[in-house]
N, CA, C and O atoms as a GROMACS GRO file, in nm:
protein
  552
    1UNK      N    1   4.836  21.486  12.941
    1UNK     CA    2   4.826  21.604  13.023
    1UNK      C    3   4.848  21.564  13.169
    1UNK      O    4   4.796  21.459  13.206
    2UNK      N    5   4.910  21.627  13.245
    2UNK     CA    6   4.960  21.580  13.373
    2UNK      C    7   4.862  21.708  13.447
    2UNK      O    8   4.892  21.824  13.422
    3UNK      N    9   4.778  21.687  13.510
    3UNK     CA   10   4.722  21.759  13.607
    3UNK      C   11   4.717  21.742  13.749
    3UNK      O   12   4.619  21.757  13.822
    4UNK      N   13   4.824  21.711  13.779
    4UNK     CA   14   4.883  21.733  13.903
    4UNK      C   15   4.990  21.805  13.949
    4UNK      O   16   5.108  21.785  13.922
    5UNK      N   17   4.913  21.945  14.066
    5UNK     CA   18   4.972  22.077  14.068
    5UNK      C   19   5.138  22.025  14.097
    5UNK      O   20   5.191  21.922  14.138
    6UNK      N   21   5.190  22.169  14.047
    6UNK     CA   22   5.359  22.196  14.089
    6UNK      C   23   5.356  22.142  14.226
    6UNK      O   24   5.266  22.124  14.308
    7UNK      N   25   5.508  22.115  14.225
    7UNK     CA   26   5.538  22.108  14.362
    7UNK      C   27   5.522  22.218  14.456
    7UNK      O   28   5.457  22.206  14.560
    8UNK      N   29   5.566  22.299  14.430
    8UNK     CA   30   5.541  22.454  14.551
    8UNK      C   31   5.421  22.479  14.556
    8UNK      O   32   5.400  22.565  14.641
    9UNK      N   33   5.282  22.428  14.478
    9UNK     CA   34   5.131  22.446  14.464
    9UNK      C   35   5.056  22.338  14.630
    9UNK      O   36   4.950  22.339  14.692
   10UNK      N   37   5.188  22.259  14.638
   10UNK     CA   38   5.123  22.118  14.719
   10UNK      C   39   5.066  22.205  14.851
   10UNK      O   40   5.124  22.310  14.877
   11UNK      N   41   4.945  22.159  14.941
   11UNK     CA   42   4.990  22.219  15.097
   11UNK      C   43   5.049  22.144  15.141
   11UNK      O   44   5.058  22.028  15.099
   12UNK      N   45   5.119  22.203  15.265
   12UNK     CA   46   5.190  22.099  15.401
   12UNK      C   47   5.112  22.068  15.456
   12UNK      O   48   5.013  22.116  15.511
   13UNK      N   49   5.173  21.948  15.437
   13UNK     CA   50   5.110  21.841  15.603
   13UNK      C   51   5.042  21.958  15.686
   13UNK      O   52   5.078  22.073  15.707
   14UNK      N   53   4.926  21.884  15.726
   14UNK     CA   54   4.854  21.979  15.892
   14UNK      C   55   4.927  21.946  15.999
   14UNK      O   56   4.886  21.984  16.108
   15UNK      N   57   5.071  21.854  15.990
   15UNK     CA   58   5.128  21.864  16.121
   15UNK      C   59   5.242  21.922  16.151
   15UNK      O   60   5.288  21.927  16.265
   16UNK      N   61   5.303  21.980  16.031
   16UNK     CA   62   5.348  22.104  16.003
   16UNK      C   63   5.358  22.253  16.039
   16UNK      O   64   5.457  22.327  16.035
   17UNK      N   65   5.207  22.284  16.083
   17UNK     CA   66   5.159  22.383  16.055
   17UNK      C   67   5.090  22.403  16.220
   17UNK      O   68   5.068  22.514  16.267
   18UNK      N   69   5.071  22.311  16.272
   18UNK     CA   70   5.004  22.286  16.427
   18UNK      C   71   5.097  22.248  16.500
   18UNK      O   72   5.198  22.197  16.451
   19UNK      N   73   5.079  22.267  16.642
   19UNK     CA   74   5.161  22.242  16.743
   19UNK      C   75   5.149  22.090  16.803
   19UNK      O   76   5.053  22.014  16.796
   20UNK      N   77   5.252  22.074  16.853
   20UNK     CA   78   5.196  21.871  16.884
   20UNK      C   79   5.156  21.878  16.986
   20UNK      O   80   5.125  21.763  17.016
   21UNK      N   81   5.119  21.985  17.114
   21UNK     CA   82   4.961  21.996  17.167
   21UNK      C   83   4.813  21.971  17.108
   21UNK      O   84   4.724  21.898  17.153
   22UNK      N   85   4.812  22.080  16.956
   22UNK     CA   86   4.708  22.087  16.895
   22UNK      C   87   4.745  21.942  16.815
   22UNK      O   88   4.650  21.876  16.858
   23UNK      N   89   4.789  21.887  16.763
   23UNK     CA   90   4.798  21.712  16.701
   23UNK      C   91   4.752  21.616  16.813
   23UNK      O   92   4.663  21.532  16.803
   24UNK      N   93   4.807  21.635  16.893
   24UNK     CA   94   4.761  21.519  17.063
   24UNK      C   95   4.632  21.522  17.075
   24UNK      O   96   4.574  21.414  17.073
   25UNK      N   97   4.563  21.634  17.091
   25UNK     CA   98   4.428  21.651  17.057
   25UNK      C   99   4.376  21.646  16.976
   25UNK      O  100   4.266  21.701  16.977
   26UNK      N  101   4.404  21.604  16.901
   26UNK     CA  102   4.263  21.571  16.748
   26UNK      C  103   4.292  21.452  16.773
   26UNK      O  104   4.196  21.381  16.799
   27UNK      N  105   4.403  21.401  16.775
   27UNK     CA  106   4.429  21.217  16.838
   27UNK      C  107   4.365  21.160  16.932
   27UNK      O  108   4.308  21.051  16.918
   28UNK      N  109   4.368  21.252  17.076
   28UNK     CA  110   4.270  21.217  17.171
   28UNK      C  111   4.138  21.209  17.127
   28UNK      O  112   4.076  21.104  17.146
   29UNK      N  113   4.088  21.301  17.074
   29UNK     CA  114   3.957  21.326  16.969
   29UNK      C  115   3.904  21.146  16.925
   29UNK      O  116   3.821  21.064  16.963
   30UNK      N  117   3.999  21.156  16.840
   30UNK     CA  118   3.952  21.034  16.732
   30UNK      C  119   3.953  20.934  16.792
   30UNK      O  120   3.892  20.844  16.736
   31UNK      N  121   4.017  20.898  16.927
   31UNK     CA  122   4.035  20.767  16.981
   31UNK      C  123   3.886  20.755  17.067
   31UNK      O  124   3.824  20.651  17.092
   32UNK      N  125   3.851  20.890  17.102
   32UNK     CA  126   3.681  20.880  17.172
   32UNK      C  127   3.590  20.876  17.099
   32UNK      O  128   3.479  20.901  17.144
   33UNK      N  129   3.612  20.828  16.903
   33UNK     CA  130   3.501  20.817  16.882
   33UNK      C  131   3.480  20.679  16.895
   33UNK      O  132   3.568  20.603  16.937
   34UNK      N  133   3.328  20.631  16.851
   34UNK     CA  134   3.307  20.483  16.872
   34UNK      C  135   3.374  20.393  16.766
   34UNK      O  136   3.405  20.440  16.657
   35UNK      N  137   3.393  20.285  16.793
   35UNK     CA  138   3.497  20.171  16.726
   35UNK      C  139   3.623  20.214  16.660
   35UNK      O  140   3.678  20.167  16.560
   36UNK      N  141   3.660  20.323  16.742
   36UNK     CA  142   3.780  20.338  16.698
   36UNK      C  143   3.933  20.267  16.757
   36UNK      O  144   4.050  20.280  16.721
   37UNK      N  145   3.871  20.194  16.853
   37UNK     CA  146   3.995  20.118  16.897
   37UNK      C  147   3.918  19.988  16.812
   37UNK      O  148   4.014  19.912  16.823
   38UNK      N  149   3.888  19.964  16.790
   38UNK     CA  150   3.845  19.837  16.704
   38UNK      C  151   3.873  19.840  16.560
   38UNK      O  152   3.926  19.741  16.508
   39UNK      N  153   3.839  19.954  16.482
   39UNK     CA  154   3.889  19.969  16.355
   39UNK      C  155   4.079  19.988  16.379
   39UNK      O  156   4.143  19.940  16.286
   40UNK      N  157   4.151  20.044  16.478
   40UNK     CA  158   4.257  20.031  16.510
   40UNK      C  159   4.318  19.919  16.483
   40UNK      O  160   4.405  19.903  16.397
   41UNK      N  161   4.259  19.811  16.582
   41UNK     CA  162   4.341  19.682  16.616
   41UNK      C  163   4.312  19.645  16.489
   41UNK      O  164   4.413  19.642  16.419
   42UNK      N  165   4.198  19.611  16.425
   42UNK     CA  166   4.197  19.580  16.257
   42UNK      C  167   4.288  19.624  16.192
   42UNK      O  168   4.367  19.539  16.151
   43UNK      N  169   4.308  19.725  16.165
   43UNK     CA  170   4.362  19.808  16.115
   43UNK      C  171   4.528  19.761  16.129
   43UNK      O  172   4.592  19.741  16.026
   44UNK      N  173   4.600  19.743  16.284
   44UNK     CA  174   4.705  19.696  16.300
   44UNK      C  175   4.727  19.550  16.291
   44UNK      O  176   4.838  19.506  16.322
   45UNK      N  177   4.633  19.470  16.252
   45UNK     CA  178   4.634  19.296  16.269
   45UNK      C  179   4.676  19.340  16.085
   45UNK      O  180   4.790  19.341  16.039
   46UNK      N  181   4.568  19.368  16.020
   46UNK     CA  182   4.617  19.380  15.885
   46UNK      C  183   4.718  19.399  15.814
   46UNK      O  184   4.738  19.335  15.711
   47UNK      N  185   4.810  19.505  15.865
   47UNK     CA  186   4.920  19.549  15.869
   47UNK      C  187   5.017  19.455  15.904
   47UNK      O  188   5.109  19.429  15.827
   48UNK      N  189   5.003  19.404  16.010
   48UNK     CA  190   5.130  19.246  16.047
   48UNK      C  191   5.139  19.155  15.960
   48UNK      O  192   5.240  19.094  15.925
   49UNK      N  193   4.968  19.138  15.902
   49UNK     CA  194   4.999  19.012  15.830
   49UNK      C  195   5.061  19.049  15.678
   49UNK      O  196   5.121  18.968  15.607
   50UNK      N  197   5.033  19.193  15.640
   50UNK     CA  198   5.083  19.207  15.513
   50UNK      C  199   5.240  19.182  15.555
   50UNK      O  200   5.307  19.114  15.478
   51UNK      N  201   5.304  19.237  15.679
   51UNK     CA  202   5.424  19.215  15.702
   51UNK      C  203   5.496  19.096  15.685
   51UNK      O  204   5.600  19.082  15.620
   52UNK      N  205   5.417  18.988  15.765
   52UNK     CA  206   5.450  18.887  15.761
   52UNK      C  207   5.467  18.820  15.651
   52UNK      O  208   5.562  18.742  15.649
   53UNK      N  209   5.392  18.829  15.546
   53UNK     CA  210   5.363  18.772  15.426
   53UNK      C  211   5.483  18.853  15.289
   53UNK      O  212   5.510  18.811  15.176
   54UNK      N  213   5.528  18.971  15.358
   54UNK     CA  214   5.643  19.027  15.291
   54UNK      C  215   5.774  19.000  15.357
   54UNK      O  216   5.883  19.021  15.303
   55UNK      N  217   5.764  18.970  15.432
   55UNK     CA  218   5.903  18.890  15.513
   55UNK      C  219   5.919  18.718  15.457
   55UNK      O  220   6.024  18.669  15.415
   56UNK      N  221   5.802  18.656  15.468
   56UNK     CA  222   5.803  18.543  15.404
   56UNK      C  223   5.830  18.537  15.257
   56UNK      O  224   5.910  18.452  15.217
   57UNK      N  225   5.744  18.653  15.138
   57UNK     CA  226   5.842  18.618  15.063
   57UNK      C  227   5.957  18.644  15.030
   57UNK      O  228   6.022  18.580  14.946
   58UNK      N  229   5.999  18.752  15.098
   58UNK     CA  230   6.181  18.777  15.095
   58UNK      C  231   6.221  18.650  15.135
   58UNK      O  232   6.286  18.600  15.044
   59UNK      N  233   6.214  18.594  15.209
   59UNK     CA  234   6.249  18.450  15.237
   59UNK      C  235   6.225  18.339  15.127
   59UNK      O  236   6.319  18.298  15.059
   60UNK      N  237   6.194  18.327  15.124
   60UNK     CA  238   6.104  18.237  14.975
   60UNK      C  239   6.156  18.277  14.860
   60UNK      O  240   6.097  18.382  14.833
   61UNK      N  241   6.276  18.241  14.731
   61UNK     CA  242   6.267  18.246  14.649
   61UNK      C  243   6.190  18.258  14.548
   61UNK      O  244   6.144  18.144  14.546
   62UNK      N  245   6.114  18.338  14.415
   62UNK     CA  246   6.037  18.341  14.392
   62UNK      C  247   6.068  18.219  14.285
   62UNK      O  248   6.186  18.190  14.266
   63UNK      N  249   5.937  18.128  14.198
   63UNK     CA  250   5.968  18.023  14.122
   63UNK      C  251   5.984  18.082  14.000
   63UNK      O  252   5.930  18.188  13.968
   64UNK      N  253   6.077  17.999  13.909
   64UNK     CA  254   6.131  18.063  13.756
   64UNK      C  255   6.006  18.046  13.685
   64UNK      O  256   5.930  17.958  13.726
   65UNK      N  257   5.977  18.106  13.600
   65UNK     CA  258   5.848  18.145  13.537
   65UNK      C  259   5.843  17.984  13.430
   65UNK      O  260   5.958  17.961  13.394
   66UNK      N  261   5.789  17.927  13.402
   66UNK     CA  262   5.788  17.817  13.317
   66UNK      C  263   5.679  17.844  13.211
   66UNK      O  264   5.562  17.813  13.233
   67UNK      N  265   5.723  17.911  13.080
   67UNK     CA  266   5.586  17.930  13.017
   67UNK      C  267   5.567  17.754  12.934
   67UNK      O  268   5.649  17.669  12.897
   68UNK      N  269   5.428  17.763  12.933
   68UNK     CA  270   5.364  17.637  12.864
   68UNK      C  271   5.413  17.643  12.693
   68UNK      O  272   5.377  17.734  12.619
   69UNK      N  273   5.477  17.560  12.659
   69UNK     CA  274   5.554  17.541  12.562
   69UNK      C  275   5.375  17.506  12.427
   69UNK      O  276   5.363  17.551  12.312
   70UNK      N  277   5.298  17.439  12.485
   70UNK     CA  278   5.211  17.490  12.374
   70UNK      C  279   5.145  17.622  12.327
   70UNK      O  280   5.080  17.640  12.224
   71UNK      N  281   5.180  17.722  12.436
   71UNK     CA  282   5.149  17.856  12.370
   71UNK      C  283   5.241  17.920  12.276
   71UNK      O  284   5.202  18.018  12.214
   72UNK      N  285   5.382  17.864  12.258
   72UNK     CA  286   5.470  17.956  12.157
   72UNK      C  287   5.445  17.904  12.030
   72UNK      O  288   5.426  17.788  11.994
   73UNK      N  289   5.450  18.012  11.966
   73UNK     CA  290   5.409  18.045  11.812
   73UNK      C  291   5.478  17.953  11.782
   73UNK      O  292   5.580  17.933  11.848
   74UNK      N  293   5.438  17.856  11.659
   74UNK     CA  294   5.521  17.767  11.523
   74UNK      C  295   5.550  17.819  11.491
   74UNK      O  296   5.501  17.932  11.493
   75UNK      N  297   5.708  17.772  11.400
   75UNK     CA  298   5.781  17.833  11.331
   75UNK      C  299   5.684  17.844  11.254
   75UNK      O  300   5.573  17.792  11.250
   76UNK      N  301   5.768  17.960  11.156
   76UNK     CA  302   5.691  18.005  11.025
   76UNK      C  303   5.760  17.894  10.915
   76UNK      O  304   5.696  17.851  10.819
   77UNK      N  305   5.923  17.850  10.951
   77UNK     CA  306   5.953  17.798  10.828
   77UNK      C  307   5.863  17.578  10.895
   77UNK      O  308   5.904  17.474  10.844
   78UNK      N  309   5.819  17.580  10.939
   78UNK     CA  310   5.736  17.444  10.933
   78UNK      C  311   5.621  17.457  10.917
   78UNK      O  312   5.546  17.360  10.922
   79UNK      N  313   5.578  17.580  10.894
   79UNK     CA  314   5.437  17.641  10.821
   79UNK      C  315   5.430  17.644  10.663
   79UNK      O  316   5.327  17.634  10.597
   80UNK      N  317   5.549  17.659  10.620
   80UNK     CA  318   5.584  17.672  10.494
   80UNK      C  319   5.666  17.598  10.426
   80UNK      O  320   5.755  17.529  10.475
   81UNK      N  321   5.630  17.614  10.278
   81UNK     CA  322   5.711  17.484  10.196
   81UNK      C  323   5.864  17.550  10.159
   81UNK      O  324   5.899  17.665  10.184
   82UNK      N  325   5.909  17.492  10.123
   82UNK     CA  326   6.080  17.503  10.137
   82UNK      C  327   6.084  17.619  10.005
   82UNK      O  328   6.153  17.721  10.006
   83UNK      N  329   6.001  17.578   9.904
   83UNK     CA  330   6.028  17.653   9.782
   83UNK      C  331   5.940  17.785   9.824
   83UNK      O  332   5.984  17.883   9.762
   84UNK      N  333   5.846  17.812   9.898
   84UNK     CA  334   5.808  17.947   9.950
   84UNK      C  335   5.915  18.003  10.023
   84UNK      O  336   5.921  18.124  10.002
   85UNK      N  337   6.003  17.960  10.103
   85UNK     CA  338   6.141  18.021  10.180
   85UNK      C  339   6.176  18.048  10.147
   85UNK      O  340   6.228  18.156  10.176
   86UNK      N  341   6.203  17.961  10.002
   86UNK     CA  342   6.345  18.005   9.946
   86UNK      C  343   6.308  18.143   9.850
   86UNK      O  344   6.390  18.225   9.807
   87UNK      N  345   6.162  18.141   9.830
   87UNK     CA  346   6.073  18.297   9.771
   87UNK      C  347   6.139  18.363   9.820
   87UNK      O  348   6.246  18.407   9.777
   88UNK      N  349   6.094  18.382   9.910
   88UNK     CA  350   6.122  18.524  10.042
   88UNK      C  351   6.268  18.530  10.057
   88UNK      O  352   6.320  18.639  10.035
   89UNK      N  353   6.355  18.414  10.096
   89UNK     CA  354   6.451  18.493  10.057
   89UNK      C  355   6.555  18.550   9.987
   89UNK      O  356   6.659  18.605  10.024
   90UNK      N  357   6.485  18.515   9.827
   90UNK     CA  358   6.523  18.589   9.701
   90UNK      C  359   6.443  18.699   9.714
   90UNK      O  360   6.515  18.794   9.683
   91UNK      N  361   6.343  18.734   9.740
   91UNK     CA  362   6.316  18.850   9.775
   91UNK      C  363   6.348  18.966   9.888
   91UNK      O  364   6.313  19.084   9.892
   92UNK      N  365   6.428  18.888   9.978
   92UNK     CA  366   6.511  18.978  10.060
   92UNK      C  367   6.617  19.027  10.026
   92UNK      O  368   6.680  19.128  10.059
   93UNK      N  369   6.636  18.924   9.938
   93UNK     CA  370   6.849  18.943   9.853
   93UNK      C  371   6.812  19.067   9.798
   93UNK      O  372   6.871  19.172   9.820
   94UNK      N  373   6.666  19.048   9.694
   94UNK     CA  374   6.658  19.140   9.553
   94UNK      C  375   6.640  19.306   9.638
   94UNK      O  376   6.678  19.401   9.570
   95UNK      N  377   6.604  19.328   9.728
   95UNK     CA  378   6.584  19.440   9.777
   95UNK      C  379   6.682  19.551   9.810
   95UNK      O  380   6.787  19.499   9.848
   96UNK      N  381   6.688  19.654   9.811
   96UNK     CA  382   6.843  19.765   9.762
   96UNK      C  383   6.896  19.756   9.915
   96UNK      O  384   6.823  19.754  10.015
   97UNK      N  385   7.022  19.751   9.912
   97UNK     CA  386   7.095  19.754  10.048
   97UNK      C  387   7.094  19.619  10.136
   97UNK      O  388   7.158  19.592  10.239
   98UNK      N  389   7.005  19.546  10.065
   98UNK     CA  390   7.047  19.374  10.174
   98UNK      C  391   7.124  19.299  10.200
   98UNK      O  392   7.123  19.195  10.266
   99UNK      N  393   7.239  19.383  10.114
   99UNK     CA  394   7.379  19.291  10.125
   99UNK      C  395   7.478  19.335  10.164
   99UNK      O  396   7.576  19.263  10.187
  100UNK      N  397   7.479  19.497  10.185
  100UNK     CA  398   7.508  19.589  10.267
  100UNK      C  399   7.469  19.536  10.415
  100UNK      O  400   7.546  19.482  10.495
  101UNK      N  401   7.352  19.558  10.431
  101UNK     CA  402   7.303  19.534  10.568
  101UNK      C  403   7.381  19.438  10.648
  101UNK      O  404   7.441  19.450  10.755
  102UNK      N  405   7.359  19.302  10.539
  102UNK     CA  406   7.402  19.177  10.550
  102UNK      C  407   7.537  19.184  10.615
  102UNK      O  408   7.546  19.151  10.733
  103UNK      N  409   7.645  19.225  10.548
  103UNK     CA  410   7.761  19.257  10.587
  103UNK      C  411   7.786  19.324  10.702
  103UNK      O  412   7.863  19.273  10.783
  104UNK      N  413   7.716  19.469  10.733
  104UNK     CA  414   7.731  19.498  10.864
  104UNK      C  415   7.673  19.391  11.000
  104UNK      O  416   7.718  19.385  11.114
  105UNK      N  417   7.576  19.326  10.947
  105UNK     CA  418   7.545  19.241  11.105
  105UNK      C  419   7.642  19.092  11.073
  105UNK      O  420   7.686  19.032  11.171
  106UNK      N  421   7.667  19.045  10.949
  106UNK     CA  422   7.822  18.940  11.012
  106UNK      C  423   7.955  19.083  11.053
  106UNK      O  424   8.052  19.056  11.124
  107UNK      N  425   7.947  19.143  11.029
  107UNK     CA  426   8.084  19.193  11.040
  107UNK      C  427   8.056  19.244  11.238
  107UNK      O  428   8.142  19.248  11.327
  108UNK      N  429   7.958  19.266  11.245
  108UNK     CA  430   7.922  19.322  11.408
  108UNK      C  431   7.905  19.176  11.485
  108UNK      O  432   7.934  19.177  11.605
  109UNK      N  433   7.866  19.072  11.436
  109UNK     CA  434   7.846  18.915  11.480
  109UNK      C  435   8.029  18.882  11.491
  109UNK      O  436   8.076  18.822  11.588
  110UNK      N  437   8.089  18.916  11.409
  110UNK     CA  438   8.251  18.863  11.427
  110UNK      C  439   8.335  18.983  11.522
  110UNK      O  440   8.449  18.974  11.567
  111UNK      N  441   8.285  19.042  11.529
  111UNK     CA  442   8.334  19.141  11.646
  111UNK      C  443   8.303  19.094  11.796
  111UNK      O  444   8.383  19.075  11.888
  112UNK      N  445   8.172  19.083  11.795
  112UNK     CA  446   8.141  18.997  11.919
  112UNK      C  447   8.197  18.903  11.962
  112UNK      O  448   8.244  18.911  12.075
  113UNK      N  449   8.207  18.816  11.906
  113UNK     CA  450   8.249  18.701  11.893
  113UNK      C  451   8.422  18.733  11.924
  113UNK      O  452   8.475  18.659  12.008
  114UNK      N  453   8.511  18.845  11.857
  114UNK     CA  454   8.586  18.852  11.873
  114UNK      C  455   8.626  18.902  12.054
  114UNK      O  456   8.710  18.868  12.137
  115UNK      N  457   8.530  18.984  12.049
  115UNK     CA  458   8.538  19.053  12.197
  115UNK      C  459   8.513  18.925  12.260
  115UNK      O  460   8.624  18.893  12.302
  116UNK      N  461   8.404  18.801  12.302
  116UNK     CA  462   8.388  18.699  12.369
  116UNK      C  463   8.541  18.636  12.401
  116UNK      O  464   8.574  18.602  12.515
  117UNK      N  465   8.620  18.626  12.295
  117UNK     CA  466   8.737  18.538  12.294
  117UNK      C  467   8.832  18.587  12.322
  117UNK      O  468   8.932  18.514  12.322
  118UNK      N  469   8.849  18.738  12.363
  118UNK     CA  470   8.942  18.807  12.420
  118UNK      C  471   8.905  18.855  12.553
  118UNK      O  472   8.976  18.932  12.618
  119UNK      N  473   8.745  18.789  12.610
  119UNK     CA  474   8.717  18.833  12.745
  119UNK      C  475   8.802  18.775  12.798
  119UNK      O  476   8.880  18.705  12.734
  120UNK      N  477   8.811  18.795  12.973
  120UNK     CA  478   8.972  18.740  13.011
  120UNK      C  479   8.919  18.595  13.146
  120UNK      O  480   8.985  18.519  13.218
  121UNK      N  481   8.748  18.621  13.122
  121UNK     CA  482   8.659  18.488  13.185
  121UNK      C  483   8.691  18.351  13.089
  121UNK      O  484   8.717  18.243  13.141
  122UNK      N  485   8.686  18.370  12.957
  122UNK     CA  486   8.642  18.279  12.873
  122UNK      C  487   8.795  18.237  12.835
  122UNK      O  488   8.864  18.329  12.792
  123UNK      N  489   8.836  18.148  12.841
  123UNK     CA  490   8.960  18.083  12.733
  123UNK      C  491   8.992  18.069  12.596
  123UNK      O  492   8.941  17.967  12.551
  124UNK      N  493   9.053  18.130  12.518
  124UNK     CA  494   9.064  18.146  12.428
  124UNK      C  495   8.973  18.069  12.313
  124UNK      O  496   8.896  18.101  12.222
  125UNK      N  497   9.032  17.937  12.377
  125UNK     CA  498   8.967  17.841  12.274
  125UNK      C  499   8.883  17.741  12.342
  125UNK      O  500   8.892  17.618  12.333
  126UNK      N  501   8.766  17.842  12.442
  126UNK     CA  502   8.667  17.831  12.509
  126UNK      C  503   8.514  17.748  12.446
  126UNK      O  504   8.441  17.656  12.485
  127UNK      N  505   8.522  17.856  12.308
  127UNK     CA  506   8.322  17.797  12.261
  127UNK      C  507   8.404  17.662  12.146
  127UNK      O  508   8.329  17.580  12.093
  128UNK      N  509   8.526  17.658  12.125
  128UNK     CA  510   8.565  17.548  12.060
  128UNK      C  511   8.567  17.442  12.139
  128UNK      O  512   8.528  17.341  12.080
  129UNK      N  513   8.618  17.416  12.320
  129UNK     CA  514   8.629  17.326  12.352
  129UNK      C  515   8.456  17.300  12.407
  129UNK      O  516   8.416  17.184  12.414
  130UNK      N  517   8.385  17.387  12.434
  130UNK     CA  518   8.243  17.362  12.446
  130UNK      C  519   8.181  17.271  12.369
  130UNK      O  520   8.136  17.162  12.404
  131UNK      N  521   8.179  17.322  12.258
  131UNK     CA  522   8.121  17.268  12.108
  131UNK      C  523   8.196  17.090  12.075
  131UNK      O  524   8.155  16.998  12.003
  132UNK      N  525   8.297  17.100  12.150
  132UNK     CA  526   8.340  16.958  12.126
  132UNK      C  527   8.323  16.855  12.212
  132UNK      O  528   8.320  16.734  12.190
  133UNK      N  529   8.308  16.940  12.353
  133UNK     CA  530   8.243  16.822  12.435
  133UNK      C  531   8.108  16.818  12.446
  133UNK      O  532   8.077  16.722  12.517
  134UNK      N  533   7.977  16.901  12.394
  134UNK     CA  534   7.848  16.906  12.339
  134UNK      C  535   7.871  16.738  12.272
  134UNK      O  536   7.787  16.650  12.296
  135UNK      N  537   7.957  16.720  12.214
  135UNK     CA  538   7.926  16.574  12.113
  135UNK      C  539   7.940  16.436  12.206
  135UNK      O  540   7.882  16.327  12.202
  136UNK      N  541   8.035  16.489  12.282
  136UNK     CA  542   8.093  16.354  12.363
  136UNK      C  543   7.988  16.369  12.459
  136UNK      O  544   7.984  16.256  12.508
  137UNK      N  545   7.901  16.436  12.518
  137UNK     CA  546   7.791  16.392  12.606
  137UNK      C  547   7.862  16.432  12.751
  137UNK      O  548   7.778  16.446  12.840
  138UNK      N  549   7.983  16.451  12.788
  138UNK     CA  550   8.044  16.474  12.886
  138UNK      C  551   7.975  16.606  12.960
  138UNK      O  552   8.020  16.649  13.065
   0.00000   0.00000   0.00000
């Protein structure tokens, strides 16, 4: 439930609606009460330093997130014995449409793949020459 009125429900600003005689004066007002030039300058020191501290980190690259490699989940297949895998996935085969399925995500995987090798960044025979210097260490 959103209970926050319509827009045309909102009022206007009170400075809107008053003259900037009548605004100057409620300003003059507030500056004669007590510590109000003191809650001011607070008020404006606070303000700089949030500035400052948002200028600094626009400046400042932020650091790449490094998650702690002992929090990610174990595989499931080094949890499990080879002949439980191979359960599951005779039981994925046996299920209606899994080979259907199957077919549409290689057939959408070789499309990709096709589109990659006809991008006009990548060289034809781009993830082949990758894959071959992966071995040579180069």
């Amino acid at each position: 439930m959103n209970d926050r009125p319509e827009q045309w429900d909102w009022p206007e600003p009170v400075q809107d609606r008053m003259s900037d005689q009548d605004f100057a004066m409620i300003v003059q007002e507030m500056r004669r009460e007590p510590g109000f030039e003191e809650r001011y300058a607070q008020g404006r020191a606070k303000m700089l330093k949030l500035w400052e501290e948002l200028r600094a980190m626009r400046e400042t690259p932020a650091e790449p997130y490094q998650p702690d490699e002992s929090d990610w989940p174990e595989p499931m297949q080094d949890r499990m014995s080879d002949q439980d895998f191979a359960m599951i996935a005779q039981e994925m085969r046996s299920q209606p449409g899994y080979e259907e399925a199957r077919a549409r995500r290689l057939a959408k995987i070789t499309q990709l793949f096709a589109e990659f090798r006809a991008h006009p960044e990548f060289p034809a025979e781009g993830f082949t020459l990758m894959r071959d210097e992966e071995g040579t260490g180069e």
